[in-house]
Every structure is written in structure tokens, then in C-alpha cells.
C-alpha positions as CSV (number, residue, x, y, z in Angstrom):
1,X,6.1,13.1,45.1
2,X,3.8,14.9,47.5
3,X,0.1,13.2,48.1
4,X,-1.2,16.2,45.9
5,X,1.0,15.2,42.9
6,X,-0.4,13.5,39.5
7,X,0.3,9.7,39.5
8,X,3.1,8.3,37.0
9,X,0.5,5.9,36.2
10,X,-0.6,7.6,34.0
11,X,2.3,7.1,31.7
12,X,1.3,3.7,32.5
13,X,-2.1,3.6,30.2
14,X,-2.1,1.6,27.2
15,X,-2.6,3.2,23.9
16,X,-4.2,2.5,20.6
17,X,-4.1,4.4,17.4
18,X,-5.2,2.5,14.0
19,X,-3.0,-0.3,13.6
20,X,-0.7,0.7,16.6
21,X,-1.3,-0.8,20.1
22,X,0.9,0.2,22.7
23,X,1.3,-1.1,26.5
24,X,2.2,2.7,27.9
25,X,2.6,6.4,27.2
26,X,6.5,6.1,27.1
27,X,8.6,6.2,23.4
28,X,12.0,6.2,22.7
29,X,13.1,9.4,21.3
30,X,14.6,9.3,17.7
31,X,18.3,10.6,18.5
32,X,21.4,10.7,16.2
33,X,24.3,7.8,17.8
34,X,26.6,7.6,14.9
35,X,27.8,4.0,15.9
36,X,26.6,2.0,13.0
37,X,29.7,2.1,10.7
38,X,29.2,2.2,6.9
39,X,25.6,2.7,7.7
40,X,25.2,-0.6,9.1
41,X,23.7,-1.6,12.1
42,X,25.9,-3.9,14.4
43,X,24.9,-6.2,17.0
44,X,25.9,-3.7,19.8
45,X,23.1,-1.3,17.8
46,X,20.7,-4.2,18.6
47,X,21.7,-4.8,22.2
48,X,20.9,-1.2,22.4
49,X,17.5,-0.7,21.6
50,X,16.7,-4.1,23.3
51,X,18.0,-2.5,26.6
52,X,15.4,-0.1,26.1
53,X,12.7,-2.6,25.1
54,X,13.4,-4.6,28.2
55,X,13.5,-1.1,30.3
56,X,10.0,-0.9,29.6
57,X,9.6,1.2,26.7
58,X,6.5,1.0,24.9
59,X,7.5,2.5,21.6
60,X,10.7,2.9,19.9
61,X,11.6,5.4,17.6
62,X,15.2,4.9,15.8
63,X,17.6,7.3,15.5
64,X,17.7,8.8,11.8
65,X,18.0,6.6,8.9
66,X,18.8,7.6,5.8
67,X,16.5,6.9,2.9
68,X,17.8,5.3,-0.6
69,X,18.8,8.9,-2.3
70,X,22.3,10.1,-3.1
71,X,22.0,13.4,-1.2
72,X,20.1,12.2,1.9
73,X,23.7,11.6,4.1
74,X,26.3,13.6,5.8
75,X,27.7,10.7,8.2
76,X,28.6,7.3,7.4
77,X,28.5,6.3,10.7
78,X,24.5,6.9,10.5
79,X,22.8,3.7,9.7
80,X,21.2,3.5,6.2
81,X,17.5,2.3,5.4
82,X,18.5,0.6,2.2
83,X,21.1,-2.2,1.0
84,X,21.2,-6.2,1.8
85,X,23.7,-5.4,4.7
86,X,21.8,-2.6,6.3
87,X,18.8,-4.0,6.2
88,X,19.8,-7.5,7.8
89,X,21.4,-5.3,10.4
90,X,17.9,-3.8,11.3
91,X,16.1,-7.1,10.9
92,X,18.2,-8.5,13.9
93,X,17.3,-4.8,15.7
94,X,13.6,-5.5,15.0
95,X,13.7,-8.8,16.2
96,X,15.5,-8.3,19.5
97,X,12.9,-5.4,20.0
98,X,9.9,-7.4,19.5
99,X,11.4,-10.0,21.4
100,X,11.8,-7.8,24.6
101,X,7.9,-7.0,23.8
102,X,8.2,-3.3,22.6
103,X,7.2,-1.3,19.4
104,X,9.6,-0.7,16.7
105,X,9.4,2.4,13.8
106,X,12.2,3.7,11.5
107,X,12.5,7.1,11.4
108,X,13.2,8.1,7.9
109,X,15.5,11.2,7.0
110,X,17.1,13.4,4.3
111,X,19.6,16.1,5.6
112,X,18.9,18.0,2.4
113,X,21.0,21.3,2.9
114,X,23.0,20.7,5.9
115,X,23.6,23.9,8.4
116,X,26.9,24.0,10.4
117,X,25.9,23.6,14.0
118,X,27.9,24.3,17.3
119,X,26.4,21.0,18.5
120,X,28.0,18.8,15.7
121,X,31.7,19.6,17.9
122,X,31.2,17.8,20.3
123,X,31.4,14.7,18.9
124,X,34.6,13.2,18.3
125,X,34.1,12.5,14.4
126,X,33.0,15.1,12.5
127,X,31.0,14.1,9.9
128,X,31.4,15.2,6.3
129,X,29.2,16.9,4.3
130,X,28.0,15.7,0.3
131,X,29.8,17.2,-2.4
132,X,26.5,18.4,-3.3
133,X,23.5,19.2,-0.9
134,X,20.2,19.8,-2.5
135,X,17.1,21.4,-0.8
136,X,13.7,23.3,-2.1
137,X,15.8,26.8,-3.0
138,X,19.5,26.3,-2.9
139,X,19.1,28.1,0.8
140,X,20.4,27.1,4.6
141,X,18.5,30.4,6.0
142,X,17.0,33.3,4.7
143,X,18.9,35.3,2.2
144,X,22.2,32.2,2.6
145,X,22.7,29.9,-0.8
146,X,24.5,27.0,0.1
147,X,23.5,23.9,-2.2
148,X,21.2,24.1,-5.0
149,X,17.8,23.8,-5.6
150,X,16.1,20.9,-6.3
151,X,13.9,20.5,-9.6
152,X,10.4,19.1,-9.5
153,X,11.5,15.8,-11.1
154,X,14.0,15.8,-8.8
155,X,11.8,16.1,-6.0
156,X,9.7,13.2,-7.3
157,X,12.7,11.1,-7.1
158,X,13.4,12.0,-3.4
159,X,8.9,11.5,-2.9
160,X,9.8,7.9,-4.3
161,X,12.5,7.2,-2.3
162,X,10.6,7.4,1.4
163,X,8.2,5.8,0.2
164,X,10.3,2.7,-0.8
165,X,12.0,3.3,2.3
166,X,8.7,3.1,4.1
167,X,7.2,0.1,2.1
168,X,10.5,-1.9,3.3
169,X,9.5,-1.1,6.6
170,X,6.3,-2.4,6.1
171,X,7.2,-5.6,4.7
172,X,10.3,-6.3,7.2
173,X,7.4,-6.1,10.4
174,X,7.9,-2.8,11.7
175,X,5.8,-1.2,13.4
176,X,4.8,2.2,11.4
177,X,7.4,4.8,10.2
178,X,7.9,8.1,11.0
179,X,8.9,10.9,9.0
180,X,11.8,13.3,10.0
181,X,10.3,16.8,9.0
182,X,11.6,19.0,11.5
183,X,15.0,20.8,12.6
184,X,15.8,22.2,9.3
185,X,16.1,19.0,7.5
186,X,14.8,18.6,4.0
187,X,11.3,18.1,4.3
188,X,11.2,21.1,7.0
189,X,13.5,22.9,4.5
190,X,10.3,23.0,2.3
191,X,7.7,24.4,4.9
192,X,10.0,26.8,6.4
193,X,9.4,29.9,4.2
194,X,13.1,30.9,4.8
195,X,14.6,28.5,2.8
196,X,11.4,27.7,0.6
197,X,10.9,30.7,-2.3
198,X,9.7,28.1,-4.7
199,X,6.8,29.5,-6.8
200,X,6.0,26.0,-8.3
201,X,3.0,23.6,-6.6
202,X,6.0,23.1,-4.2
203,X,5.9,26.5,-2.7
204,X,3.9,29.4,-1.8
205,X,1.3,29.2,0.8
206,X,1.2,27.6,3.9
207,X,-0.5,24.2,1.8
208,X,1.9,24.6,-1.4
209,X,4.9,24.1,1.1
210,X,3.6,20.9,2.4
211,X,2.9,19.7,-1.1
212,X,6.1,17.1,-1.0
213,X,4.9,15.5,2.7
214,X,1.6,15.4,2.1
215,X,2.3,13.7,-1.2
216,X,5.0,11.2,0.5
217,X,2.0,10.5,3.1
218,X,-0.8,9.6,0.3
219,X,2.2,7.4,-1.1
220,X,3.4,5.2,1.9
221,X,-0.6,5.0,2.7
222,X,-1.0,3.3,-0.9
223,X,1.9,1.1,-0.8
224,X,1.5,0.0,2.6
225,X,-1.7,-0.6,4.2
226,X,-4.3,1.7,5.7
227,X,-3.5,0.7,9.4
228,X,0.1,1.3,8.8
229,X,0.8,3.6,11.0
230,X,3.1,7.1,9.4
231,X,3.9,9.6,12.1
232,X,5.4,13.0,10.9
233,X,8.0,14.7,13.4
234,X,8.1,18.8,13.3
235,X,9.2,21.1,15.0
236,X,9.3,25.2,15.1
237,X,13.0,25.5,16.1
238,X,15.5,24.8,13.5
239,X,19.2,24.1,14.1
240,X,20.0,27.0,11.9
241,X,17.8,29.3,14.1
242,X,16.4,28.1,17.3
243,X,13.8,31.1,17.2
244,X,12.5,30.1,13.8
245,X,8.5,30.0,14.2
246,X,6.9,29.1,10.4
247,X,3.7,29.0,12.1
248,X,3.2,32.4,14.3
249,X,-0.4,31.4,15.2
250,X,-2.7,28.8,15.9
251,X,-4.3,29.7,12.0
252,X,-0.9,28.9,10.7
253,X,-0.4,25.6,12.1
254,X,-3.7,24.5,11.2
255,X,-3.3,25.6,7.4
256,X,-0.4,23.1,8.0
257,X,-1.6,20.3,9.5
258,X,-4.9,20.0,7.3
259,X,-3.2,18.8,4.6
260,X,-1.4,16.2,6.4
261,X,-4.6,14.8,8.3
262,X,-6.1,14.7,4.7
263,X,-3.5,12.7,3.1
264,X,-3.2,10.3,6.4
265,X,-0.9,11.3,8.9
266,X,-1.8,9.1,12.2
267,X,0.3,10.3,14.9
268,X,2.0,13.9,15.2
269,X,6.0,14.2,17.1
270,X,5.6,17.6,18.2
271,X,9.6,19.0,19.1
272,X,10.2,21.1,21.3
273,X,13.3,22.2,23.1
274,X,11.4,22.4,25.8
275,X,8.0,20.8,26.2
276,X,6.8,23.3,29.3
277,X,7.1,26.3,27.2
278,X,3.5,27.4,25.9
279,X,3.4,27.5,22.0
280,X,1.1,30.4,21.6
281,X,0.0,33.8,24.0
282,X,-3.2,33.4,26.1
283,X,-2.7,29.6,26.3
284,X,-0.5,27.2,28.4
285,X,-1.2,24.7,25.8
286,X,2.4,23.3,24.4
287,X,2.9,22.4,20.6
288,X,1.5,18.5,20.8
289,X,-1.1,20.4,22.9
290,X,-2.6,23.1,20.2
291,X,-1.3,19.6,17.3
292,X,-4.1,17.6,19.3
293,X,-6.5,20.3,19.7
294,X,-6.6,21.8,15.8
295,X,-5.8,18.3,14.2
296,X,-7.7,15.7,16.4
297,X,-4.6,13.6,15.9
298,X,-3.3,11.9,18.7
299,X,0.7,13.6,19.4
300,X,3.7,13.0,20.7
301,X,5.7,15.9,23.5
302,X,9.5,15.5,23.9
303,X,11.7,18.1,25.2
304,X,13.6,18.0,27.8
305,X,11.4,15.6,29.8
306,X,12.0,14.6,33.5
307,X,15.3,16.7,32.8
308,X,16.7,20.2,34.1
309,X,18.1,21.7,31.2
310,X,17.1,21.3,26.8
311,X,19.1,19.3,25.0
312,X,21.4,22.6,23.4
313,X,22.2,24.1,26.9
314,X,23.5,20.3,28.3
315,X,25.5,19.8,25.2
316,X,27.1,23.3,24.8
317,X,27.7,23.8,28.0
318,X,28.9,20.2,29.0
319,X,27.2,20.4,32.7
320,X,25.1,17.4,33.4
321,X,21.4,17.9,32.6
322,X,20.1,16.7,36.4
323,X,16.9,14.5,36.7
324,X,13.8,16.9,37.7
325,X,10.2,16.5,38.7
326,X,7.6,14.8,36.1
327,X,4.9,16.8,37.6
328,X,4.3,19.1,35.0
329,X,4.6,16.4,32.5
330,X,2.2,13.9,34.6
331,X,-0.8,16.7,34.6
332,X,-0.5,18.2,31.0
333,X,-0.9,13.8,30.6
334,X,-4.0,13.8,32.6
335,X,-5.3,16.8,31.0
336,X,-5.0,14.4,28.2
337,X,-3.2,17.6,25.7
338,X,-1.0,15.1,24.2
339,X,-1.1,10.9,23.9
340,X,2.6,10.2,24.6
341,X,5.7,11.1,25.5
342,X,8.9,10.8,24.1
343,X,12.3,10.7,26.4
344,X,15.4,11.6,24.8
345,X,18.7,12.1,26.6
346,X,17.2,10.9,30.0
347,X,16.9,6.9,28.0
348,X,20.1,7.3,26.8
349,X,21.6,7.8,30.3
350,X,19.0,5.5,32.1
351,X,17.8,2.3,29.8
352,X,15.3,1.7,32.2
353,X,14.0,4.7,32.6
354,X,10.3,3.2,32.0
355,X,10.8,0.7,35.0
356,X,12.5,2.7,37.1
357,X,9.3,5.5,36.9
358,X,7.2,2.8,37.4
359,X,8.4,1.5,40.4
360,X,8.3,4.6,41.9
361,X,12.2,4.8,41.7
362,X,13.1,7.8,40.1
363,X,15.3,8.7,42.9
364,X,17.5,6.5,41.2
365,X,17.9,7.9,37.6
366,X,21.3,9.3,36.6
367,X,22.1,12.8,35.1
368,X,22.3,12.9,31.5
369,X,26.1,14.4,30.1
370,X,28.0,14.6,27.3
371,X,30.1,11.3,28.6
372,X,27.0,9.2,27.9
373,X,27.3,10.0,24.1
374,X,30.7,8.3,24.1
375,X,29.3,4.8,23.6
376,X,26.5,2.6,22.9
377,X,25.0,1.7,26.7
């Protein structure tokens, strides 16, 4: 770091939104591990957030976690947010977190209609699909049935069931929740006009289509507390098409995110594959950037932070993604266009990645590869 650079103090500043109170800048990305068999967390799960937790992480996001619906899984190996032996598996995770004096939130998923992705091979268990996937229109991209449609009661069942996955959140001592909406997953199934033709109140316009997560917002906000904090993770990219933009202009995203601000949303997780990449022409702003600007939401960045190469390329490809400068990341911080910043492959590879930045020791992080998927470190 030359004398001209930005300061990874920065990342260093503590941070307070509603009932969330944070000692630094840094979360724990939400990413997919597959090592909690039968959907239940083990005591190696535990060991594994703590790391990150004693690594100096202010905020932990857990991977995906499947809410109490039929259709909501593809992998058993994903650990469940429902059932006496799931949830005593997550009540050790959440304590050993809280013990090493970080934040803890579930992050709460459906699959809905599940695409077949390149990235799912190269993991040595494939997982296997439901009998039945279920998403807004019975579509897995534009103009491709697979699954069936939902109906609206049907949907009201799946609304129900975040919100009593949220609510045990709540009432175990976590931290918030935050609600998977991006990627192509159910709830993004339903604002992606591609694979939302729906011409009931769950479909149409840009509001119409985020009728079902506004509505499972308002819910977890009643049964919950109003300083419980409900972050909603979207993204433009979806793993069925990694060009996919549902929002083609600042207008757009704004019709979207009104809705959600309305019905409570505290913090936005803005994905990108790459958080560098300006979201719109004319502006360098990224997507948490334009999120903070039209919402007035504090947001999250991830993609591809501190590393060389998005997540897709280092996977495919299975060349190392090398450590690289947080420059770029450090001033779009002091510029203050997003609040925080989520790290992803580069925890996974590095559990104290926090400390190490801190100290000033970056010289000493590892490359992320495909090797560090292999167990839980």
C-alpha cells in the first residue's frame, strides 16, 4: 500500500443500523458448503463459523438454509432452518459465534425451480433435484417450462413459511435474517420477468412482482420486533443467465426497491459478480452504490473482493483466484457508496481474513481454489 492509498481502517469503523450494532465493515458472505448432512448442522459446522468469528468478522451471514416447505431443497447435505435436530445444531453455531464476539443471521432460502448449472460439477456430490419444483410460472428462463407454477394459496403457504423460519430466528438470539432473493432462486424467480408471466397481484409490473417479498417483509416485521433486523439479498445476474438485468435503469430499480423500504427492509446485499463493475452508463456507482443512493438503505457489496478473478471464472476454470489490491474497495468505502462488505471465497480460504487486513498483513493471505471447497477449514 503506497502512502497515497485509502486506509483499511476504514473497514475498521463500527456500524449501527436499527437493532444491529456491528464492530467493523467486514461480513461473512452467505455461501453454499454442503457439509451438514441430513440438513443438520454438526459441530465441525460450528467450529467453522467460530473460526471466522475469532478471525475478526463482524457479521456473519450463513450459507443457505432451507425454510420449512416441501419444495424449498435440492441437497440434503444443506442444513435445514426447521426440526428439533437442525435447530439444536444451529443453537450450538449461534452460541460459539457470539461467544467469539461476532454477529450471527440465517439466511433463509427456497430453490424454487432449480436451473442446471456448470458450477454444481464441481462438487463431488451432486445434489438431486425434488420430484416436483414449483416457482411463479412453471419457468427456469424465458420461453423454458420446467416445474409448475405455483397457485396463490400456494404461495401463501411458502409467505408463511419464511416467516416462521424468521420468527425462530428471532426467538433462538439471532441476530436478524436475511432473505435469499437473488441468483434465480424462488423469490428472484418472481421479480425476474422471465420466469414471472403471472397476471395475478403476484405479477405484472415492476411492484406486482415483488408482491410475495414485500409481503414476507411486512410479516417477519409483525412477528418479530421492529428492530429485528431483515436484510434482502438480490442480485441482477442469475445462474441461468449471468447477463440477466430485470432492472435496465436506475427507474427500474427504484420501482423495486420502494416497495421493500415500505414494508421494512433494513439492510440491502447487493450481488454482484464483480463489485468494480459500474451498474448503470454515466456512473461508476456499483449496485450497493445506486441500492444506497435511490433507497437510503444502508447495503451490502460482495463480489469478488480483495480477489483477481469472480467466483464463476475461479470455479470453471479451476485456477486459483490470487489475492489483489483492496484499493478500489477501500475508496468506493470512504466515498461511503455502500456500508459493508461482504467477503466470500477469500474467508473461506483465509478465516482470518479480518485480522490479517487489519494488521496490515495482507501479504499473507492465501489464493482462493477449488481445493478449499473440499472441507470445512
Amino acid at each position: 500500500m503506497t502512502a497515497s492509498s485509502p486506509s483499511a481502517q476504514v473497514l475498521f469503523q463500527p456500524f449501527r443500523a436499527g437493532g444491529l450494532s456491528l464492530p467493523n465493515r467486514i461480513v461473512m458472505a452467505p455461501m453454499t458448503r454442503s457439509h451438514s448432512p441430513g440438513g443438520v448442522p454438526t459441530a465441525d459446522v460450528a467450529a467453522y463459523y467460530r473460526r471466522r468469528a475469532e478471525g475478526g468478522t463482524g457479521l456473519i451471514i450463513t450459507e443457505g438454509t432451507w425454510i420449512p416447505h416441501a419444495a424449498a431443497a435440492n441437497d440434503h447435505n444443506v442444513p435445514r432452518f426447521y426440526g428439533e435436530d437442525a435447530l439444536a445444531g444451529w443453537a450450538e453455531v449461534l452460541r460459539q459465534v457470539h461467544g467469539a464476539g461476532a454477529k450471527i443471521i440465517p439466511q433463509l432460502w427456497h430453490i424454487g425451480i432449480s436451473p442446471k448449472s456448470e458450477v454444481a460439477e464441481i462438487y463431488d456430490d451432486q445434489p438431486e433435484a425434488n420430484a416436483e419444483q414449483v416457482g411463479p410460472s412453471g419457468l427456469v428462463r424465458a420461453n423454458e417450462p420446467s416445474g409448475r407454477a405455483l397457485s396463490s394459496g400456494e404461495i401463501l403457504q411458502i409467505a408463511k413459511a419464511y416467516v416462521t423460519a424468521a420468527e425462530t430466528a428471532f426467538r433462538m438470539g439471532f441476530d436478524g435474517v436475511e432473505l435469499h432473493a437473488a441468483h434465480g432462486y424462488l423469490l428472484d424467480q418472481f421479480l425476474w420477468p422471465d420466469t414471472n408471466i403471472r397476471t395475478d397481484q403476484y405479477g405484472g409490473d415492476l411492484v406486482r412482482r415483488s408482491q410475495l417479498l414485500a409481503d414476507v417483509v411486512r410479516g417477519i416485521k409483525r412477528r418479530t420486533h421492529a428492530d429485528f433486523p431483515v436484510m434482502v439479498r438480490f442480485s441482477q445476474w442469475k445462474m441461468q443467465d449471468y447477463a440477466a438485468r430485470p432492472w435496465a435503469s436506475p427507474d427500474d430499480l427504484e420501482g423495486f426497491l420502494a416497495p421493500l423500504v415500505d414494508a421494512g427492509v433494513d439492510i440491502f446485499h447487493c450481488s454482484q459478480r464483480r463489485f468494480w463493475n459500474p451498474e448503470f452508463a454515466g456512473s461508476d456507482l456499483n449496485l450497493a452504490g445506486w441500492t444506497k443512493k435511490l433507497s437510503g438503505k444502508p447495503t451490502i457489496t460482495v463480489g469478488s473482493a480483495s480477489l483477481s478473478a469472480e467466483m464463476i471464472e475461479t470455479l470453471m476454470e479451476g485456477a486459483p483466484s490470487q489475492i489483489s489490491t483492496l484499493d478500489p474497495l477501500l475508496e468506493r468505502l470512504e466515498r461511503n457508496e455502500f456500508d459493508l462488505v461482504a467477503i466470500g471465497r477469500a474467508m473461506i480460504a483465509n478465516p482470518d481474513w479480518a485480522n490479517k487486513v487489519r494488521h496490515g498483513d495482507q501479504a499473507s493471505l492465501v489464493p482462493f481454489s477449488v481445493s478449499s471447497l473440499a472441507a470445512l477449514n
